[in-house]
C-alpha positions as CSV (number, residue, x, y, z in Angstrom):
1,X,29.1,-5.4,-68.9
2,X,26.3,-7.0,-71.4
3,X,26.1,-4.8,-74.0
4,X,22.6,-4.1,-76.0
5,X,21.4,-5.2,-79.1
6,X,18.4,-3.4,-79.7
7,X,17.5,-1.6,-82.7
8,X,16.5,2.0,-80.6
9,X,14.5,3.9,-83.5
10,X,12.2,0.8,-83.1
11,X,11.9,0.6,-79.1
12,X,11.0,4.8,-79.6
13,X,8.6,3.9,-82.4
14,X,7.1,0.8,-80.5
15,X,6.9,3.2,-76.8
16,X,5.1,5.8,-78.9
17,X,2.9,4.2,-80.9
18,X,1.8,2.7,-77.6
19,X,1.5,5.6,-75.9
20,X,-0.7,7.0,-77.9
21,X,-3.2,4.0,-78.8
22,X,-3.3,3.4,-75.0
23,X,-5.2,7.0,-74.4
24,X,-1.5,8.3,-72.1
25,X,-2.5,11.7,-70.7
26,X,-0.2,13.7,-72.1
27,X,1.4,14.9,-69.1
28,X,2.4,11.4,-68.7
29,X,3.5,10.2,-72.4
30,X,7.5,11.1,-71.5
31,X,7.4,9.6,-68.5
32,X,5.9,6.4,-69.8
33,X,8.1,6.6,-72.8
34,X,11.2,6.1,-70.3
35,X,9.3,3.1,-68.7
36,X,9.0,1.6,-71.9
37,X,12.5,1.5,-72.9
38,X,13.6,0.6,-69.3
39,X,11.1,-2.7,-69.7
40,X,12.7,-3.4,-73.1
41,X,16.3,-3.1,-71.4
42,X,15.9,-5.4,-68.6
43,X,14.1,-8.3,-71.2
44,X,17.2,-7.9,-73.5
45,X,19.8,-8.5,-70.4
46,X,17.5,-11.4,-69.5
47,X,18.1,-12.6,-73.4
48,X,21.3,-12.1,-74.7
49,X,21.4,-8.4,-74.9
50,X,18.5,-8.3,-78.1
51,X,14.3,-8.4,-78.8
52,X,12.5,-9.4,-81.2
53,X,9.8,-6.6,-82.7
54,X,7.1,-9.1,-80.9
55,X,8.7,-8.5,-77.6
56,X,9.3,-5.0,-78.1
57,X,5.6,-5.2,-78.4
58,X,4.8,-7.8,-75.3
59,X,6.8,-4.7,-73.1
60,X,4.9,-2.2,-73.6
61,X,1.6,-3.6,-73.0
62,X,2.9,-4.9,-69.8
63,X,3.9,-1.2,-69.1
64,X,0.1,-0.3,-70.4
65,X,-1.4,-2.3,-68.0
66,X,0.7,-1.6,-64.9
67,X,0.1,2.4,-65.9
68,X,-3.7,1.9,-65.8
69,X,-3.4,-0.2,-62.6
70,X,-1.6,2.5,-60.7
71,X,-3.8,5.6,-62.1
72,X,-7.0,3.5,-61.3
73,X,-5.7,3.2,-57.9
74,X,-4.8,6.9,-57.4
75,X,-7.9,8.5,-58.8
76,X,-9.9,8.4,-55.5
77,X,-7.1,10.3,-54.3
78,X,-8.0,14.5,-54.8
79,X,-4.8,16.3,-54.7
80,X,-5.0,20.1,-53.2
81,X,-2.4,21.2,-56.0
82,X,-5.0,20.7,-58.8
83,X,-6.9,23.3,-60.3
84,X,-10.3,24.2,-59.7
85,X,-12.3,23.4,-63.1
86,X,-12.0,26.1,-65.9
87,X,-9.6,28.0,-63.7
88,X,-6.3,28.4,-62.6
89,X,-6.5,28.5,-58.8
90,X,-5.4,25.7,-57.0
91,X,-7.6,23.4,-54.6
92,X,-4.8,24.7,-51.5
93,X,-6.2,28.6,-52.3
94,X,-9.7,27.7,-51.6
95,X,-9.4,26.5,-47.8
96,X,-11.3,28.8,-45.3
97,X,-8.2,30.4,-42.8
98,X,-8.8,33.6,-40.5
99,X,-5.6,33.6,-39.8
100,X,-3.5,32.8,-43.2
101,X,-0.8,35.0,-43.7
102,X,-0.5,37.3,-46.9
103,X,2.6,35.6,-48.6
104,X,2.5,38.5,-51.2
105,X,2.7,41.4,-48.3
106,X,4.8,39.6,-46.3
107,X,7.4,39.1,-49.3
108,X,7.4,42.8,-50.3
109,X,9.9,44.5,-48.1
110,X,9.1,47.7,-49.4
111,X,5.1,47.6,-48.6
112,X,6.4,46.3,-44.8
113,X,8.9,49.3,-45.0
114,X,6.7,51.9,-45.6
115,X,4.7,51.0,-42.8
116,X,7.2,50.5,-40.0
117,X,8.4,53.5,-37.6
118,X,11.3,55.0,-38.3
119,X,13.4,54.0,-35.4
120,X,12.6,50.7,-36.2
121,X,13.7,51.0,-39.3
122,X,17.2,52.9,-37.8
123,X,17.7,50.0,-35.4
124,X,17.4,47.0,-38.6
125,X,19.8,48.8,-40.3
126,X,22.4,49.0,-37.9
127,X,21.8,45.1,-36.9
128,X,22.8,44.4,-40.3
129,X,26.1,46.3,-40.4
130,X,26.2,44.7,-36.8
131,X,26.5,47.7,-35.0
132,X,25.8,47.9,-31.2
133,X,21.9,49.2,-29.9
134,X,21.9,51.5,-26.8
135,X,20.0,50.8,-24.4
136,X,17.0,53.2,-25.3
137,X,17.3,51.3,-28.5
138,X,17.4,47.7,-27.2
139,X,14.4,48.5,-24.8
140,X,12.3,49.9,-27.9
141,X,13.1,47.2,-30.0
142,X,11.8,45.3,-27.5
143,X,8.4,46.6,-26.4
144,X,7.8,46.8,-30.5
145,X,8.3,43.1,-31.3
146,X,5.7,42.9,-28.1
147,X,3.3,45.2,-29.7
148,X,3.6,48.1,-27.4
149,X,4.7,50.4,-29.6
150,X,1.7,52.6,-31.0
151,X,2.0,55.0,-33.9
152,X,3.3,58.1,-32.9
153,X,1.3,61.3,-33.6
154,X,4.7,63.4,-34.1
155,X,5.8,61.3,-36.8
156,X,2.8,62.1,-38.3
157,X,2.6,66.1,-38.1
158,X,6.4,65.7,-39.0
159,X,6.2,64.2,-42.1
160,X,3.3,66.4,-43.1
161,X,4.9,69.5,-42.4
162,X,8.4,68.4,-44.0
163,X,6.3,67.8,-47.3
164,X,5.2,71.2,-47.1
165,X,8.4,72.8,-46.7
166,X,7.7,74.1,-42.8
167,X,9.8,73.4,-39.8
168,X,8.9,70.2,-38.4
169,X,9.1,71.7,-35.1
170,X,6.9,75.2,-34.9
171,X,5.4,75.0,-38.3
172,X,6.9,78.4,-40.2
173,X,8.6,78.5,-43.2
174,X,11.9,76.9,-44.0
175,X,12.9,76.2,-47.3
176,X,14.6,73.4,-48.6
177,X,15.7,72.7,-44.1
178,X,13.4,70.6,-42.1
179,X,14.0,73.8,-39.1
180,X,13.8,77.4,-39.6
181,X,16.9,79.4,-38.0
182,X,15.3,80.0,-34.5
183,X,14.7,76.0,-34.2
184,X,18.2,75.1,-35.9
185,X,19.9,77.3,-33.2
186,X,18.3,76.0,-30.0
187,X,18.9,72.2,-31.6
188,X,23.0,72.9,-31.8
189,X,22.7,73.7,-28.5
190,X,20.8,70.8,-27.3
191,X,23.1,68.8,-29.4
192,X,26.3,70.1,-27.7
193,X,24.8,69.7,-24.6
194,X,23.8,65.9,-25.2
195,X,27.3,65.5,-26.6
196,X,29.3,66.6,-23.6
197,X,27.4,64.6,-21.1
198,X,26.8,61.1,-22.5
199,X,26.2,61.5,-26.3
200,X,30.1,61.6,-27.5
201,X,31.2,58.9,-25.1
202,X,28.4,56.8,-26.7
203,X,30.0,58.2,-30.1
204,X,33.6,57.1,-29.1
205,X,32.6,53.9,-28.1
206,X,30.5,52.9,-31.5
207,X,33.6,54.3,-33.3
208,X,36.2,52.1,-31.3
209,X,34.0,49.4,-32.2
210,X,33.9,50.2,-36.2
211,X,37.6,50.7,-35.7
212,X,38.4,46.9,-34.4
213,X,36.4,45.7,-37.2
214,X,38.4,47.6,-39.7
215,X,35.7,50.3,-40.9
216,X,35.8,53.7,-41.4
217,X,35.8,55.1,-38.0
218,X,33.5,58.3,-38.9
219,X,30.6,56.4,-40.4
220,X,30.9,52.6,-40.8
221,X,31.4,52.3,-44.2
222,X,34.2,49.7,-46.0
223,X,37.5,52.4,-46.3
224,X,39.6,52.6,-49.0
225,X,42.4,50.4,-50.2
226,X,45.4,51.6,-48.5
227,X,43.7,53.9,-46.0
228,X,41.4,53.8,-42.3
229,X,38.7,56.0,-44.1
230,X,36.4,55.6,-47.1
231,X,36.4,57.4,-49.9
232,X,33.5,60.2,-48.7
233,X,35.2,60.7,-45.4
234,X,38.1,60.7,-47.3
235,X,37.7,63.7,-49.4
236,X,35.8,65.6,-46.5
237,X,38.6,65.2,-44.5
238,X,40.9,66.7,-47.6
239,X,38.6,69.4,-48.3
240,X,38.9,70.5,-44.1
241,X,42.4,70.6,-44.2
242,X,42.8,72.2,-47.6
243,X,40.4,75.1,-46.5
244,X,42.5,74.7,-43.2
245,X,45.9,75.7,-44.1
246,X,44.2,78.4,-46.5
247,X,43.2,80.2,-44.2
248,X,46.5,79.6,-41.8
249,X,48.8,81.1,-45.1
250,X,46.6,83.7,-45.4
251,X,46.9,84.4,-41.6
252,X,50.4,84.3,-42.0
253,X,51.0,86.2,-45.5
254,X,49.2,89.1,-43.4
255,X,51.7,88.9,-40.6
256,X,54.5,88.5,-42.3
257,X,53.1,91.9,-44.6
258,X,53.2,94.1,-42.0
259,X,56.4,93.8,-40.7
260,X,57.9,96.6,-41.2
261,X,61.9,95.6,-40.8
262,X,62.0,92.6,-43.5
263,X,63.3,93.3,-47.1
264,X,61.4,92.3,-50.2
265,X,63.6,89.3,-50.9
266,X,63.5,88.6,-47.3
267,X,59.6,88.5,-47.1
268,X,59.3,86.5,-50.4
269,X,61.3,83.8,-48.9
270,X,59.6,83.8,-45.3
271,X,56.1,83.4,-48.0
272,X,57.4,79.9,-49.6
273,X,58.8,79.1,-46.2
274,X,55.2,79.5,-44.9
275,X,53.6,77.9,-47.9
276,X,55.6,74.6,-47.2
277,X,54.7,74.6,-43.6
278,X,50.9,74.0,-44.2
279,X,50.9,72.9,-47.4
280,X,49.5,69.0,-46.6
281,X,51.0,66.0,-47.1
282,X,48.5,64.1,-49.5
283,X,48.4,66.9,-52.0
């Protein structure tokens, strides 16, 4: 491989000196820098590897003239990515469209959030944890990406009345819950109605389905290290079976109390007897 002879502080010197007698815009000057050097470099393989401060000088305005040739050439040629004089918006910004499409709304996910339905909203989350639609759910995903779906006046007087602080269902007072007692009664038993006829096998089914994909069959979510459940359903299920076998000691200390024909040693041991019985395995 030829190896160069040129003196480099004097090929920079000579490409920047020319650069900037030659009127370079300055978002050019690097780039024509490079060509410089690149000219020089081909001359000195063509002579031994070396150049003369002459022919340092001969490249460059041979670069200079090709430059202006090529920008002479492209100036009839209005590029939509330049800027609108004394401003910063772009040619491309200025072009009449009725139906351009809002980049910036379509971007925020929030702003699009806020003003999609709810059950849309409830049906995009579980495609992403790639849980299976029903039916109901499939057929309204389906008339809304056809734009059948209208805003719903419930939603509405829901929202409204939860901000207040008023049942979302007959309007009276209800604290800090979205029903007051008379509405929270008749929903349990609309809800255990809906589970014994379809609604739990639906329920079984979406957890068989979070149980072959190795989630937490109760709600979806990754389980713990070492167990089926995560760590919330976890400690819920702890916290049942604690208050659980409280309440079956307690049960049993009362029995055992009232018998009349045990001793005390006798009913001391038949407590710690109990008390390992339903005393859980985890604790």
């Amino acid at each position: 491989m030829l190896a160069y002879k040129l003196d480099w502080e004097s090929c920079h010197k000579v490409a920047d000196w020319t650069a900037y007698r030659a009127g370079i815009r300055y978002e050019n000057r690097e780039d024509f820098v490079q060509d410089v050097l690149l000219e020089m470099m081909k001359r000195a393989q063509q002579d031994s590897g070396g150049l003369s401060t002459k022919e340092m000088w001969r490249a460059a305005g041979c670069v200079r003239s090709r430059y202006w040739r090529t920008y002479k050439k492209a100036r009839g040629i209005l590029s939509l990515n330049k800027p609108v004089r004394d401003t910063t918006i772009e040619l491309s910004e200025t072009i009449a469209d009725d139906k351009a499409v809002d980049l910036d709304a379509l971007l925020d996910a929030k702003s699009r959030l806020e003003h999609l339905p709810p059950n849309v909203v409830r049906i995009g989350k579980k495609l992403v944890k790639e849980d299976p639609l029903t039916a109901n759910q499939r057929l309204y995903l389906s008339r809304f990406r056809k734009g059948e779906v209208k805003p719903n006046r419930e939603i509405e007087i829901y929202h409204k009345r939860r901000s207040k602080g008023l049942c979302v269902t007959c309007g009276e007072e209800s604290g800090k819950f979205s029903h007051c007692p008379k509405c929270q009664e008749r929903c349990r038993v609309l809800q255990k109605k809906h589970r014994e006829n379809k609604g739990q096998a639906w329920v079984n089914t979406l957890r068989d389905h979070w149980r072959r994909q190795g989630r937490c069959p109760r709600c979806g979510a990754t389980p713990e290290p070492g167990h089926k459940t995560c760590p919330s359903c976890l400690a819920k299920n702890r916290k049942y079976l604690q208050r659980h076998h409280e309440k079956v000691y307690s049960h049993l200390k009362v029995v055992i109390l009232s018998l009349p024909s045990l001793t005390q040693g006798e009913r001391r041991q038949s407590e710690e007897l109990a008390t390992k019985q339903v005393q859980p395995s985890f604790f």
